[in-house]
C-alpha positions as CSV (number, residue, x, y, z in Angstrom):
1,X,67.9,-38.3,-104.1
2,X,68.3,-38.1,-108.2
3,X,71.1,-35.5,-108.1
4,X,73.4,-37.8,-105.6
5,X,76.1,-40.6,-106.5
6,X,78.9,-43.1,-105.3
7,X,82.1,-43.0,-106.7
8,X,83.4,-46.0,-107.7
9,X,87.3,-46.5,-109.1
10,X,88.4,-49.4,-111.2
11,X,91.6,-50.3,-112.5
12,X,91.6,-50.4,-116.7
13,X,92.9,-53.7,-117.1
14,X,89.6,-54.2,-115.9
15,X,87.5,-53.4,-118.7
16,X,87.6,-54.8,-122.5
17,X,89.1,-52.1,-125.0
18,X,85.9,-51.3,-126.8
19,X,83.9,-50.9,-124.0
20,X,86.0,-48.3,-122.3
21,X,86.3,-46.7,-125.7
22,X,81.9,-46.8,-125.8
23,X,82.1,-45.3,-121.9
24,X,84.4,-41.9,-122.9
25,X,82.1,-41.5,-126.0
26,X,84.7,-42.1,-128.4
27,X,83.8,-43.8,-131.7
28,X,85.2,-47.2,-133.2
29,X,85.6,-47.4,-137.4
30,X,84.6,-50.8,-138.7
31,X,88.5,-51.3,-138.8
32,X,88.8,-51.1,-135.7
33,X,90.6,-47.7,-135.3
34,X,89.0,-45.6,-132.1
35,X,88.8,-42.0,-132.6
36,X,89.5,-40.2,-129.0
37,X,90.3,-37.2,-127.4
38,X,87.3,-35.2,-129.0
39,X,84.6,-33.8,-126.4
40,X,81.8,-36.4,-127.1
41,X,79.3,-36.8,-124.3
42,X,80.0,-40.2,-122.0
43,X,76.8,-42.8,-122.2
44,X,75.5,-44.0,-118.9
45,X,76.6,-47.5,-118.9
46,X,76.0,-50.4,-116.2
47,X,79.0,-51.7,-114.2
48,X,78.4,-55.1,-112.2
49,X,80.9,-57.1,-110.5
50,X,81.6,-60.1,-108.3
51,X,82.7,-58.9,-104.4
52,X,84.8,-61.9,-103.1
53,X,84.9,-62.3,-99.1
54,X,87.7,-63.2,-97.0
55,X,85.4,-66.2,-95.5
56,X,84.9,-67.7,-99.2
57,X,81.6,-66.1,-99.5
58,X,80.2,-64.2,-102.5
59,X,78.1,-60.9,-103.4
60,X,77.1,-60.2,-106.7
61,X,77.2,-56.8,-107.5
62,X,75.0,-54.3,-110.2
63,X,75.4,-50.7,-110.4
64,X,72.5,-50.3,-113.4
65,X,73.2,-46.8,-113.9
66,X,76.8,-45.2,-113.9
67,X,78.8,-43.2,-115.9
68,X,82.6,-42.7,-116.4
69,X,83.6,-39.2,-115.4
70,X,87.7,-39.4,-115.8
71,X,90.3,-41.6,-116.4
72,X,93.7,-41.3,-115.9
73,X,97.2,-42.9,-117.1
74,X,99.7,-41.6,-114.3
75,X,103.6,-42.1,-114.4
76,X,105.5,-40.4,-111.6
77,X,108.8,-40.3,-111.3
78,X,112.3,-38.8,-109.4
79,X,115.3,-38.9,-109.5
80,X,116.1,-42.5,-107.5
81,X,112.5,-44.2,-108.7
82,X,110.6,-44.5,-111.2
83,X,106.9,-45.7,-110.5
84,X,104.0,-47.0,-113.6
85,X,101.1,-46.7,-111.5
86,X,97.7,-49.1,-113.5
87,X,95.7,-47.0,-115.2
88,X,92.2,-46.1,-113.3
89,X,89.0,-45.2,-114.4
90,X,86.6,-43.4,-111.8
91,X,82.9,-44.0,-112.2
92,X,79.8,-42.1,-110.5
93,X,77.0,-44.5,-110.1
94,X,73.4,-42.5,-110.0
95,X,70.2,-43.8,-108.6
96,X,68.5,-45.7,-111.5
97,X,64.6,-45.7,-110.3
98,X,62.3,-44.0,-108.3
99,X,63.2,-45.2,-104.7
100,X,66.9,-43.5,-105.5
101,X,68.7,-47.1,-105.2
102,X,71.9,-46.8,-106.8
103,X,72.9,-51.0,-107.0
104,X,71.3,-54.0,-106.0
105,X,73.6,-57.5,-104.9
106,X,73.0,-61.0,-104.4
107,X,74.8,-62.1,-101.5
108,X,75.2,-65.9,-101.1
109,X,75.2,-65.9,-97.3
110,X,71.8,-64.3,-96.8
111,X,68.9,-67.5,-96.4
112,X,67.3,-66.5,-99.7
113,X,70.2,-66.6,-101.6
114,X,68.5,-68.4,-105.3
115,X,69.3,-71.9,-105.7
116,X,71.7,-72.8,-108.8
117,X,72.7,-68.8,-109.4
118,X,75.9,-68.3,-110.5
119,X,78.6,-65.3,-111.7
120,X,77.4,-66.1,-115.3
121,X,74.0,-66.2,-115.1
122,X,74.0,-62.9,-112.7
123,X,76.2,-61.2,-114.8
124,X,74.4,-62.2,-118.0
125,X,72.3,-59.4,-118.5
126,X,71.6,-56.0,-116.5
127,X,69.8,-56.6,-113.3
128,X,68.0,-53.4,-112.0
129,X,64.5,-55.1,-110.8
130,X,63.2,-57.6,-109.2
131,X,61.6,-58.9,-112.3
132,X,65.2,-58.7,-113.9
133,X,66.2,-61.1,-111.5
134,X,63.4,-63.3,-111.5
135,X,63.4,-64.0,-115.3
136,X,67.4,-65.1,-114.9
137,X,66.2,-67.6,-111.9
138,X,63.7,-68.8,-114.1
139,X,66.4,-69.8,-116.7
140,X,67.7,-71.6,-114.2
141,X,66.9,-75.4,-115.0
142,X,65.6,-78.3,-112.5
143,X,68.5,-80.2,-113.4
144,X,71.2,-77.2,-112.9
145,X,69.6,-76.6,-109.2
C-alpha cells in the first residue's frame, strides 16, 4: 500500500547538523546560519543504518524513502528531579517502488551474504534496487574479497 508507513524514532545526536536542518526544510546561508522555525515543506530523505546483533552478527539497513514528521527537545522536571531527556527525531518511512517495500537489508548471516561488503561501501550511496546493490558489489575489488 502507497498511503502506509513505519515509524521509525532516532535519537539527534544521531544525525549531522545540516542534515537535520535539510530534513525540517529549513534553509542554511553560505555562513552557515540555519533559518528555522518557518513552515517549509520536509524533503523525503533516505535513512540507512547498521542493526548490530547480540550474537556479533550484522544487518545493513536502507529505508530509501522516509520523511521527518516531528522532532522534539523535551526537559521534564519536579520538584525532587530534574530529567534532560536526548532529543528525538521521529521518521515515517513510505514504500519507495511499486511492490510497496518500505527498506531493503543485507544481513551477514543469510548464505548469500556478498563477499568483501562492508558498512562503508553499503552505506555509500542509496540502495533501493537490486541494481543499486549490484553496482556497489561490483566496486568491490578481487583483492578486497
Amino acid at each position: 500500500n502507497q498511503t502506509s508507513s513505519i515509524g521509525l524514532e532516532f535519537e539527534l545526536v544521531a544525525f549531522d547538523p545540516s542534515d537535520l536542518a535539510k530534513a525540517k526544510g529549513e534553509k542554511t546561508s553560505k555562513n552557515g546560519l540555519i533559518h528555522g522555525g518557518s513552515s517549509n515543506s520536509r524533503p523525503f530523505m533516505a535513512i540507512g543504518y547498521p542493526v548490530r546483533k547480540l550474537n556479533g552478527g550484522l544487518a545493513l539497513k536502507w529505508y530509501p524513502k522516509c520523511k521527518l514528521v516531528e522532532n522534539s527537545e523535551e526537559t521534564s522536571t519536579s520538584e525532587s528531579s530534574f530529567k534532560e531527556q536526548n532529543p528525538t527525531a521521529s521518521m515515517k518511512a513510505y514504500a519507495f517502488n511499486e511492490a510497496g517495500d518500505k527498506f531493503l537489508y543485507l544481513d551477514n548471516e543469510t548464505s548469500d551474504f556478498p563477499i568483501g561488503i562492508t558498512e562503508e561501501l553499503f552505506f555509500s550511496q542509496v540502495i533501493a534496487s537490486d541494481e543499486q546493490l549490484d553496482a556497489v558489489i561490483s566496486s568491490i575489488s578481487v583483492e578486497e574479497a
